[in-house]
PDB file of N, CA, C and O in Angstrom:
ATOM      1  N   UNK A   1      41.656  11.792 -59.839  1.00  0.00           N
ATOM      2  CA  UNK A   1      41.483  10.756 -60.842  1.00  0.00           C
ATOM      3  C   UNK A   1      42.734  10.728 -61.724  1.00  0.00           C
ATOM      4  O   UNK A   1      43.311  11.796 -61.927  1.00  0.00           O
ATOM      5  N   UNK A   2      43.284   9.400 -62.361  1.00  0.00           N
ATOM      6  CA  UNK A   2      44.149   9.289 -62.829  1.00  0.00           C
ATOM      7  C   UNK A   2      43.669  10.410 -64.062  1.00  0.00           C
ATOM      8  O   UNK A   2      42.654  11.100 -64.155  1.00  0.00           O
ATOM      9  N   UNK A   3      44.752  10.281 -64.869  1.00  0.00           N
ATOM     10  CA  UNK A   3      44.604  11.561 -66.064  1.00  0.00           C
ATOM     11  C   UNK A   3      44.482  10.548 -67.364  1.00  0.00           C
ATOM     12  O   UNK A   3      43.888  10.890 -68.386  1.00  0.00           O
ATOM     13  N   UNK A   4      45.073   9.349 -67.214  1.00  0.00           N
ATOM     14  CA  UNK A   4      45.195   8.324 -67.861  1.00  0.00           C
ATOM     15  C   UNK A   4      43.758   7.779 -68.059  1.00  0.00           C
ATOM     16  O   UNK A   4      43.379   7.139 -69.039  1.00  0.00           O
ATOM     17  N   UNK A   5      43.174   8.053 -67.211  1.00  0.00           N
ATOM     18  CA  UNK A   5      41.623   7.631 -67.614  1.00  0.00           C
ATOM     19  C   UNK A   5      40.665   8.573 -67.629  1.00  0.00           C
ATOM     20  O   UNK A   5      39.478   8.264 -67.529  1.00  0.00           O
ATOM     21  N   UNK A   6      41.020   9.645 -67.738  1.00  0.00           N
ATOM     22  CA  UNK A   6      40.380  10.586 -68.354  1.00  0.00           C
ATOM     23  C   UNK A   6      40.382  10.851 -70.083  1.00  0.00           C
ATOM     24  O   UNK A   6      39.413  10.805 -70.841  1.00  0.00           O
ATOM     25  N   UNK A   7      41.774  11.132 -70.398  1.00  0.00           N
ATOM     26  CA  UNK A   7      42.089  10.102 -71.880  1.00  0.00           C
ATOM     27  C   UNK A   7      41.569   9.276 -72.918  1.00  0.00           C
ATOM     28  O   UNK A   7      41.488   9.323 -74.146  1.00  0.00           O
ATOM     29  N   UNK A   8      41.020   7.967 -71.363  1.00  0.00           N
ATOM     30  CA  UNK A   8      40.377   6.881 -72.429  1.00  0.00           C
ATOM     31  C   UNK A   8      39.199   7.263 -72.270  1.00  0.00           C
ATOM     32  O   UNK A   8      38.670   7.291 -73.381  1.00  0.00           O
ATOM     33  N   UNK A   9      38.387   7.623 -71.359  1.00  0.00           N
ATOM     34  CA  UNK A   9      36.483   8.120 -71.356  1.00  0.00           C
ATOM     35  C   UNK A   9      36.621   9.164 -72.648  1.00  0.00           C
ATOM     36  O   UNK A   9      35.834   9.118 -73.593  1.00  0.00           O
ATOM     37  N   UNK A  10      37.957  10.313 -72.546  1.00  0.00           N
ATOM     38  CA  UNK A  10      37.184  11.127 -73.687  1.00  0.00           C
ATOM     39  C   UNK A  10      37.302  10.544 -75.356  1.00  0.00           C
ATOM     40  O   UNK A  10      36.595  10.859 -76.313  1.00  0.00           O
ATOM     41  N   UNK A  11      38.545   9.518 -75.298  1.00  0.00           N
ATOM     42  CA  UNK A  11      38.950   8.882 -76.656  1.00  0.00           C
ATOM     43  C   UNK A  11      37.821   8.104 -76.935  1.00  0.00           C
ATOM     44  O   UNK A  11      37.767   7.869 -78.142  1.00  0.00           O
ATOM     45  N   UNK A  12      36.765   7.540 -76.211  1.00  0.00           N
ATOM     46  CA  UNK A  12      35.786   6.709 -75.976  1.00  0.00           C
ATOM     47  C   UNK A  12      34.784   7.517 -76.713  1.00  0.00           C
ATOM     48  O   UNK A  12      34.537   7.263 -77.892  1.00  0.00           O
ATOM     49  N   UNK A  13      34.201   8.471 -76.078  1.00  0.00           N
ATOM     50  CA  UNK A  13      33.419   9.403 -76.640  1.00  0.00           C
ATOM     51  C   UNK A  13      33.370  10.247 -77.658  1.00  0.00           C
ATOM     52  O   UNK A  13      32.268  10.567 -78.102  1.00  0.00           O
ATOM     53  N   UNK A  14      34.755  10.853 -78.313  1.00  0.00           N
ATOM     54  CA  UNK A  14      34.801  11.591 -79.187  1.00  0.00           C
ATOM     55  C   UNK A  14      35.436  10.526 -80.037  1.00  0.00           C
ATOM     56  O   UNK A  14      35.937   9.426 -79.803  1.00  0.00           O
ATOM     57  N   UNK A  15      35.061  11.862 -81.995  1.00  0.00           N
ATOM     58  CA  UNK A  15      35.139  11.318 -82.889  1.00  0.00           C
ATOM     59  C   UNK A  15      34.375  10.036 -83.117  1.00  0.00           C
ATOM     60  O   UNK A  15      34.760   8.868 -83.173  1.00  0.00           O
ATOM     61  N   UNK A  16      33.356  10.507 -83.216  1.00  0.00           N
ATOM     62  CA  UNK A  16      32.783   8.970 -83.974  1.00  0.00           C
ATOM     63  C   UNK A  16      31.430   9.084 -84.242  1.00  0.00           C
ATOM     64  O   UNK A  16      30.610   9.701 -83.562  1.00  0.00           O
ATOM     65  N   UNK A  17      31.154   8.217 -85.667  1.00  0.00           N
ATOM     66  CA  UNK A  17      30.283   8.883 -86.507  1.00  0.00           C
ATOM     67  C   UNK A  17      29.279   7.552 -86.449  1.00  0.00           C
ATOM     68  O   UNK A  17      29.593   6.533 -85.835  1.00  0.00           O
ATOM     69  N   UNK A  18      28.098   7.700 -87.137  1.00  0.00           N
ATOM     70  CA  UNK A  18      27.372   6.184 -87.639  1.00  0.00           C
ATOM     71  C   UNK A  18      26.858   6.377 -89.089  1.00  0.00           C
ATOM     72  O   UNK A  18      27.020   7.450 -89.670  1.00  0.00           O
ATOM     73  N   UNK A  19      26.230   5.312 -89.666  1.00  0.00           N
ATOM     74  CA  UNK A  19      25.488   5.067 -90.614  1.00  0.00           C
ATOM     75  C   UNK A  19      24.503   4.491 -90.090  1.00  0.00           C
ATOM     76  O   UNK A  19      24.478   3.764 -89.097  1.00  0.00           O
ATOM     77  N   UNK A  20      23.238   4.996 -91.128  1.00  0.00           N
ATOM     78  CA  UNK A  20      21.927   4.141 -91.539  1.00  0.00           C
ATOM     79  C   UNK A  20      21.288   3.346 -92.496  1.00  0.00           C
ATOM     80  O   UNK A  20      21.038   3.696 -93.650  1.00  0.00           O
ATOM     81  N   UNK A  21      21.069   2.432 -92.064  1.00  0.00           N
ATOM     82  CA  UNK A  21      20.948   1.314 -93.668  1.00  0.00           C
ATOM     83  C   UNK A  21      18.875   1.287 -93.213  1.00  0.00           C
ATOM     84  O   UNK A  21      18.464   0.659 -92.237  1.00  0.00           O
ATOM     85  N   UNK A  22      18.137   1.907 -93.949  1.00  0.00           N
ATOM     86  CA  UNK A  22      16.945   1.815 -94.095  1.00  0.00           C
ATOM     87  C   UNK A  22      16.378   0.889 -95.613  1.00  0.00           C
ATOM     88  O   UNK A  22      16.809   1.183 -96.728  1.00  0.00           O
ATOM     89  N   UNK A  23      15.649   0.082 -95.444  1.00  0.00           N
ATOM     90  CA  UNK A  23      15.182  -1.123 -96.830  1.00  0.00           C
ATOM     91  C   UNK A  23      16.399  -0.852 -98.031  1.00  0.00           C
ATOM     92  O   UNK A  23      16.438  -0.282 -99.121  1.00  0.00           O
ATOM     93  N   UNK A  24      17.153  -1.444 -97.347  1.00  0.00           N
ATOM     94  CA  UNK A  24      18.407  -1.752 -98.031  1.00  0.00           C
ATOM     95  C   UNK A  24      19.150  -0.551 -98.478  1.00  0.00           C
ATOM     96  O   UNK A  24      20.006  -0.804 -99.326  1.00  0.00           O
ATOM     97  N   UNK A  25      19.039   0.771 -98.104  1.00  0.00           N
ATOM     98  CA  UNK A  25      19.590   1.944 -98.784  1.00  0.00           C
ATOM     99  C   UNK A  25      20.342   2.416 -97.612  1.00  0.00           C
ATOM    100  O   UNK A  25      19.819   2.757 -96.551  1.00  0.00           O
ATOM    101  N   UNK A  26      21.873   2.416 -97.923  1.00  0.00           N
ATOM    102  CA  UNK A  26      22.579   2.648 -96.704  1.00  0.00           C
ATOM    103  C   UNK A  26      23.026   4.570 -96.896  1.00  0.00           C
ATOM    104  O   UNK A  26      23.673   4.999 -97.852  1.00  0.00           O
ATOM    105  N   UNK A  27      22.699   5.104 -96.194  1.00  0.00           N
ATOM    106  CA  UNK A  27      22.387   6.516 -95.929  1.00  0.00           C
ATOM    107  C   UNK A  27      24.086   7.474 -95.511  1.00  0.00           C
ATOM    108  O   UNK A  27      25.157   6.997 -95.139  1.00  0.00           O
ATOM    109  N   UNK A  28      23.796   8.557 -95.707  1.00  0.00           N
ATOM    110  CA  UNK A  28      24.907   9.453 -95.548  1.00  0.00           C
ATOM    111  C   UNK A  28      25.958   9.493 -93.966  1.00  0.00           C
ATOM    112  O   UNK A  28      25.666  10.129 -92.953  1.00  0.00           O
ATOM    113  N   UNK A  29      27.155   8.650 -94.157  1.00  0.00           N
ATOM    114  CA  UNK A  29      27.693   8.830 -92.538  1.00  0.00           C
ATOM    115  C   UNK A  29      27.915  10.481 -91.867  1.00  0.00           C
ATOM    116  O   UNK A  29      28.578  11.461 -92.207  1.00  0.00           O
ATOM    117  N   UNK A  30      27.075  10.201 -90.870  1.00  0.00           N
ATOM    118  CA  UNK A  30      27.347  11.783 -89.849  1.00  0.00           C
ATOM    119  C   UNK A  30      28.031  11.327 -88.506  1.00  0.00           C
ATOM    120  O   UNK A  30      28.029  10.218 -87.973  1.00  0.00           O
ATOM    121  N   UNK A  31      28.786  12.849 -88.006  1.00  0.00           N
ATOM    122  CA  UNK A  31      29.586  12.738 -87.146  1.00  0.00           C
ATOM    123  C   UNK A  31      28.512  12.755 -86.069  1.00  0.00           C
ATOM    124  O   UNK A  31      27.433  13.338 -86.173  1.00  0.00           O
ATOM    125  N   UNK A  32      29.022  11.899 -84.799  1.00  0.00           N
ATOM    126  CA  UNK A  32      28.360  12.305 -83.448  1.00  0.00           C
ATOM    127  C   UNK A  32      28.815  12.966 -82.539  1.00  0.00           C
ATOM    128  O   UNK A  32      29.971  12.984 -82.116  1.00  0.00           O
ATOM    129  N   UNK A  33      27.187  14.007 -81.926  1.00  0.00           N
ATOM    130  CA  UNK A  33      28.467  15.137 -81.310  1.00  0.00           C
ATOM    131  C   UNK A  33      27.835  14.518 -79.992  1.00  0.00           C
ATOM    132  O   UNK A  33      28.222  15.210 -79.051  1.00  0.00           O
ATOM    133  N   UNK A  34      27.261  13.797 -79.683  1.00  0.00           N
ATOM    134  CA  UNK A  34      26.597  13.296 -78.360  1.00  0.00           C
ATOM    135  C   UNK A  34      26.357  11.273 -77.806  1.00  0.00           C
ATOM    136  O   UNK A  34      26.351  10.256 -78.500  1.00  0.00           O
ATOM    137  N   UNK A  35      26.254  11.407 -76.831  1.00  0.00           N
ATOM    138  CA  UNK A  35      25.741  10.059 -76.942  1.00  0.00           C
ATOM    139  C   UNK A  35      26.768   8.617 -76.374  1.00  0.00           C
ATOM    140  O   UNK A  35      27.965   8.865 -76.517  1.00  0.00           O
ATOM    141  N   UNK A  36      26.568   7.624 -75.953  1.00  0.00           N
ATOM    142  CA  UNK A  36      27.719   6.342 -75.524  1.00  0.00           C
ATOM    143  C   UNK A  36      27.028   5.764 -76.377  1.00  0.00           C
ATOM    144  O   UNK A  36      25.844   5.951 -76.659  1.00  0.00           O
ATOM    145  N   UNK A  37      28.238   4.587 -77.080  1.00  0.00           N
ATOM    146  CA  UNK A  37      27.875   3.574 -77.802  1.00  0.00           C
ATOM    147  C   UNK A  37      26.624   2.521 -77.089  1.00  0.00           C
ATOM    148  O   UNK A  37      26.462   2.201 -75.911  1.00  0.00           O
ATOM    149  N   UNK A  38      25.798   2.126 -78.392  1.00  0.00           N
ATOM    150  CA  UNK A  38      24.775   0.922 -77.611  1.00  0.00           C
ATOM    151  C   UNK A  38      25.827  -0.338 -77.091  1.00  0.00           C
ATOM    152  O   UNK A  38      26.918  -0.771 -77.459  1.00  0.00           O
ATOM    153  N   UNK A  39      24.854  -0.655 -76.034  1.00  0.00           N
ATOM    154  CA  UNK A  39      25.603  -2.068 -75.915  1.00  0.00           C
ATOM    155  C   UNK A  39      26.544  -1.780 -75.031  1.00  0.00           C
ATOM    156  O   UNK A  39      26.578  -2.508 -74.038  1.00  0.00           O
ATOM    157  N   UNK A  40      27.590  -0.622 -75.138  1.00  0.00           N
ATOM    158  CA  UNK A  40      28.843  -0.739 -74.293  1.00  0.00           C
ATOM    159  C   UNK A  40      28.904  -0.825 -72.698  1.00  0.00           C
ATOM    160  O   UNK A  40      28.111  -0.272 -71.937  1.00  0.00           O
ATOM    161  N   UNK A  41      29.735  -1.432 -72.420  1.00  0.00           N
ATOM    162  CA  UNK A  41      30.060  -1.656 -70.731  1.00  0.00           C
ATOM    163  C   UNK A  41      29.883  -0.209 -70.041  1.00  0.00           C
ATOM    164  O   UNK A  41      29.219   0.039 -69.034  1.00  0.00           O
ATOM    165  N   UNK A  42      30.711   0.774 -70.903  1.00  0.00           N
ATOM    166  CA  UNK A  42      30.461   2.022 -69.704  1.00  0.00           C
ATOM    167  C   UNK A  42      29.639   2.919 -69.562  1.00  0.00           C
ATOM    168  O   UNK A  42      29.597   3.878 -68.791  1.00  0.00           O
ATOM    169  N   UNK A  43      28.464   2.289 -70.961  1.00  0.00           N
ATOM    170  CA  UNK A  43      27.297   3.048 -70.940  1.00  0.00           C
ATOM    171  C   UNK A  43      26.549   3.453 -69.534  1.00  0.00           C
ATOM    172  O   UNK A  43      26.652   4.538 -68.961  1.00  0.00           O
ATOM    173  N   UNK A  44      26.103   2.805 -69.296  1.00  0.00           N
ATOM    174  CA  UNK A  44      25.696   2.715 -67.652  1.00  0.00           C
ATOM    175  C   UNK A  44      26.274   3.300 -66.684  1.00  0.00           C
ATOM    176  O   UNK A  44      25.745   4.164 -65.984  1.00  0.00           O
ATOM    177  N   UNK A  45      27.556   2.823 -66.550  1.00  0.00           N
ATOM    178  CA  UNK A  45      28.445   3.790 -65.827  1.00  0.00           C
ATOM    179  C   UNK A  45      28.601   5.304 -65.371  1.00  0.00           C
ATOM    180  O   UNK A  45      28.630   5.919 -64.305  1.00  0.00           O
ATOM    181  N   UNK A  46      28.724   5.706 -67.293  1.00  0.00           N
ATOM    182  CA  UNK A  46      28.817   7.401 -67.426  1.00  0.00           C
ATOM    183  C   UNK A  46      27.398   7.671 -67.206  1.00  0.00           C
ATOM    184  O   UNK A  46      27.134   8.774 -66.726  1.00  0.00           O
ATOM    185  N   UNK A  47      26.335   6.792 -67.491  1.00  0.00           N
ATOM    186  CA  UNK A  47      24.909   7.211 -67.247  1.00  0.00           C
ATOM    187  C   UNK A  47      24.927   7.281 -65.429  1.00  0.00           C
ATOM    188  O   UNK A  47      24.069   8.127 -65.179  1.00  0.00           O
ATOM    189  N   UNK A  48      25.309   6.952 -64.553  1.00  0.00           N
ATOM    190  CA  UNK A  48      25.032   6.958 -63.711  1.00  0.00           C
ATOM    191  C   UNK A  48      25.802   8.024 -63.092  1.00  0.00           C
ATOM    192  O   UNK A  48      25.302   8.513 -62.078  1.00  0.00           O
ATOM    193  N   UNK A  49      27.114   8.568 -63.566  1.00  0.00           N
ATOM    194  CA  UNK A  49      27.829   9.383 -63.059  1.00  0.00           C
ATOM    195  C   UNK A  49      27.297  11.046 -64.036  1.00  0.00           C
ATOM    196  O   UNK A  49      27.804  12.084 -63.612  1.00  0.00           O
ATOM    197  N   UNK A  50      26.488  11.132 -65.047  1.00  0.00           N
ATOM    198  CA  UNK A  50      25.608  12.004 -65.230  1.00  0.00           C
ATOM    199  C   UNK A  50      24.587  12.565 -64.192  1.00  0.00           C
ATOM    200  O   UNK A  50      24.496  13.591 -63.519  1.00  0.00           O
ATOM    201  N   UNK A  51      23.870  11.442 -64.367  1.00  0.00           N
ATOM    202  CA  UNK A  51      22.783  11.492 -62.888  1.00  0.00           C
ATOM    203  C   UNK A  51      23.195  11.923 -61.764  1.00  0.00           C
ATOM    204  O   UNK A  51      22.552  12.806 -61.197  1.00  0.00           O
ATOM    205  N   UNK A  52      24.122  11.502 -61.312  1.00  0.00           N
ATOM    206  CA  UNK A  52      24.799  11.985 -60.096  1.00  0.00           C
ATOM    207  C   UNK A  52      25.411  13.583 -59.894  1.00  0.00           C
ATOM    208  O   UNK A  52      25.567  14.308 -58.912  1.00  0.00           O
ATOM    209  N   UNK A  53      25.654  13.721 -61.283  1.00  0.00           N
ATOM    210  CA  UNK A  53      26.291  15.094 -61.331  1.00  0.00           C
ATOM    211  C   UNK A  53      24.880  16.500 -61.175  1.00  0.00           C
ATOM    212  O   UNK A  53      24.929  17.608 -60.642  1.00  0.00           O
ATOM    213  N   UNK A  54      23.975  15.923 -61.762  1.00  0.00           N
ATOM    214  CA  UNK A  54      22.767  16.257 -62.037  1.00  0.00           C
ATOM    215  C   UNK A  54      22.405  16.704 -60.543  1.00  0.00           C
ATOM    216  O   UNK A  54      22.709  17.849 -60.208  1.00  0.00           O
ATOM    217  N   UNK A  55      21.932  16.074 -59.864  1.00  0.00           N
ATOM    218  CA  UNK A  55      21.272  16.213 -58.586  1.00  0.00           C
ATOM    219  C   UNK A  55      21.965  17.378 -57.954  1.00  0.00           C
ATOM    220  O   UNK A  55      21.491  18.416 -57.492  1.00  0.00           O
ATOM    221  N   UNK A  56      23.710  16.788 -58.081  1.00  0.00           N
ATOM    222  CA  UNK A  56      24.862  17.686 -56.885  1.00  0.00           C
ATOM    223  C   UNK A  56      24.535  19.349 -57.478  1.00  0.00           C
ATOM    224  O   UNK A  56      24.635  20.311 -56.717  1.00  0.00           O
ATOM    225  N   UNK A  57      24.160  19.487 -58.850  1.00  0.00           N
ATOM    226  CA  UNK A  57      24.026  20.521 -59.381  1.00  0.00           C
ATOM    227  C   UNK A  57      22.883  21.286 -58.962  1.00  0.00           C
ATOM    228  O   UNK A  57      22.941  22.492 -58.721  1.00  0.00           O
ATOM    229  N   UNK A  58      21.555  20.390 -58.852  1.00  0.00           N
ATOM    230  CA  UNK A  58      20.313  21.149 -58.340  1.00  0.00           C
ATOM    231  C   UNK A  58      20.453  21.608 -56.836  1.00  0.00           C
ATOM    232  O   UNK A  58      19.909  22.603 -56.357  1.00  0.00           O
ATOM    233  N   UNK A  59      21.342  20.643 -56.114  1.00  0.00           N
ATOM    234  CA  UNK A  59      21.581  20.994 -54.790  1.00  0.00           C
ATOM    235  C   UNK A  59      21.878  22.444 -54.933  1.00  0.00           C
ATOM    236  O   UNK A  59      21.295  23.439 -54.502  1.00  0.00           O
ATOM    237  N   UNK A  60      23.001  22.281 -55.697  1.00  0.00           N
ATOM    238  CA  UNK A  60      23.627  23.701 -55.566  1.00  0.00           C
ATOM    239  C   UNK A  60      22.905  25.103 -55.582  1.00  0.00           C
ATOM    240  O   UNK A  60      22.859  26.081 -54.836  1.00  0.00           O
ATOM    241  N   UNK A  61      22.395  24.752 -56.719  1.00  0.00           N
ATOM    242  CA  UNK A  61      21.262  25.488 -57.284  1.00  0.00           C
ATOM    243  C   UNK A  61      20.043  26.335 -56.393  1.00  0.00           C
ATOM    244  O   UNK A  61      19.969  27.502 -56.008  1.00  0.00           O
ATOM    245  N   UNK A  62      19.048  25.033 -56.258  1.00  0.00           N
ATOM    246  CA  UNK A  62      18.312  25.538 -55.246  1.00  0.00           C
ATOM    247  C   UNK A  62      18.330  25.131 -53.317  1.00  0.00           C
ATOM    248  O   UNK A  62      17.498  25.200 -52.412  1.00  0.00           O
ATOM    249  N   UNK A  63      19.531  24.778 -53.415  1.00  0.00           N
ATOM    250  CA  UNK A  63      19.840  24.538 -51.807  1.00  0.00           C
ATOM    251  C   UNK A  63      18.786  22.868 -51.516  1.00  0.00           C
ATOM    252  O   UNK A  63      19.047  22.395 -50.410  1.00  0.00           O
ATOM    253  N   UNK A  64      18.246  22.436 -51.933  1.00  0.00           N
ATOM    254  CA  UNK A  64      17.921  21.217 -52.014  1.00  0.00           C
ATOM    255  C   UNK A  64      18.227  20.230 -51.539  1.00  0.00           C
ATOM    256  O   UNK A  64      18.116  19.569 -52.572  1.00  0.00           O
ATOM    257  N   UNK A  65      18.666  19.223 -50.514  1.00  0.00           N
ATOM    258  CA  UNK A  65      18.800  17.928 -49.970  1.00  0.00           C
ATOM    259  C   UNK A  65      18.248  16.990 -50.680  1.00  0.00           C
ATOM    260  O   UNK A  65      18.919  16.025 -51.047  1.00  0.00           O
ATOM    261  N   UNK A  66      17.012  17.110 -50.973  1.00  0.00           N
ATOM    262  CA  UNK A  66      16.017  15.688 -51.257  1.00  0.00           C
ATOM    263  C   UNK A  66      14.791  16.559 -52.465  1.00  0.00           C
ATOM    264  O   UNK A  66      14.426  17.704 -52.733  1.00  0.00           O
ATOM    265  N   UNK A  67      14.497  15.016 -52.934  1.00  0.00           N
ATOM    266  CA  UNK A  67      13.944  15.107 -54.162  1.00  0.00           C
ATOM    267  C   UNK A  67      12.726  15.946 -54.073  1.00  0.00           C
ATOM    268  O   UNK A  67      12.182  15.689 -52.999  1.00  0.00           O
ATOM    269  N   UNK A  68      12.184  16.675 -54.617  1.00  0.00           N
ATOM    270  CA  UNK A  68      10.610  17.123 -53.984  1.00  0.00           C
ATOM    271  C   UNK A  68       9.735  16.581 -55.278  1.00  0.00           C
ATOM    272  O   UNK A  68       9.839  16.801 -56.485  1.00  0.00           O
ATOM    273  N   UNK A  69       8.633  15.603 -54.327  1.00  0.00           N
ATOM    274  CA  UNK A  69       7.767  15.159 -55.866  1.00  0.00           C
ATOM    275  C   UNK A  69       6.610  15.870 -55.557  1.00  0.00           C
ATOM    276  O   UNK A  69       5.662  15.879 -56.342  1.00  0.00           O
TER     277      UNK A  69
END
């Protein structure tokens, strides 16, 4: 993978904080240590390349192929 876009996913993700505005009282800004912006395009994306990482991991784990329900 380019390194160049490794860069922008983590500049994407880190540093960045929100506020809460509850019946009109706008609340203390905190940093976020987790999480993709709502709304954003690569939300989905990194959500899907989570998931993916997820599974390859249980494989590993318990030798696993397929899902067991």
């Amino acid at each position: 993978m380019d390194l160049r876009v490794v860069v922008w996913v983590k500049e994407f993700l880190l540093g960045r904080s929100q506020t809460v505005k509850v019946d009109g009282q706008l609340y203390e800004e905190v940093r976020l240590t987790s999480g993709v912006r709502q709304g954003s395009v690569l939300g989905p994306l990194l959500f899907l390349a989570y998931v993916d990482d997820i599974w390859r991991n249980i494989e590993l784990i318990c030798g696993c192929s397929q899902m067991i329900v």
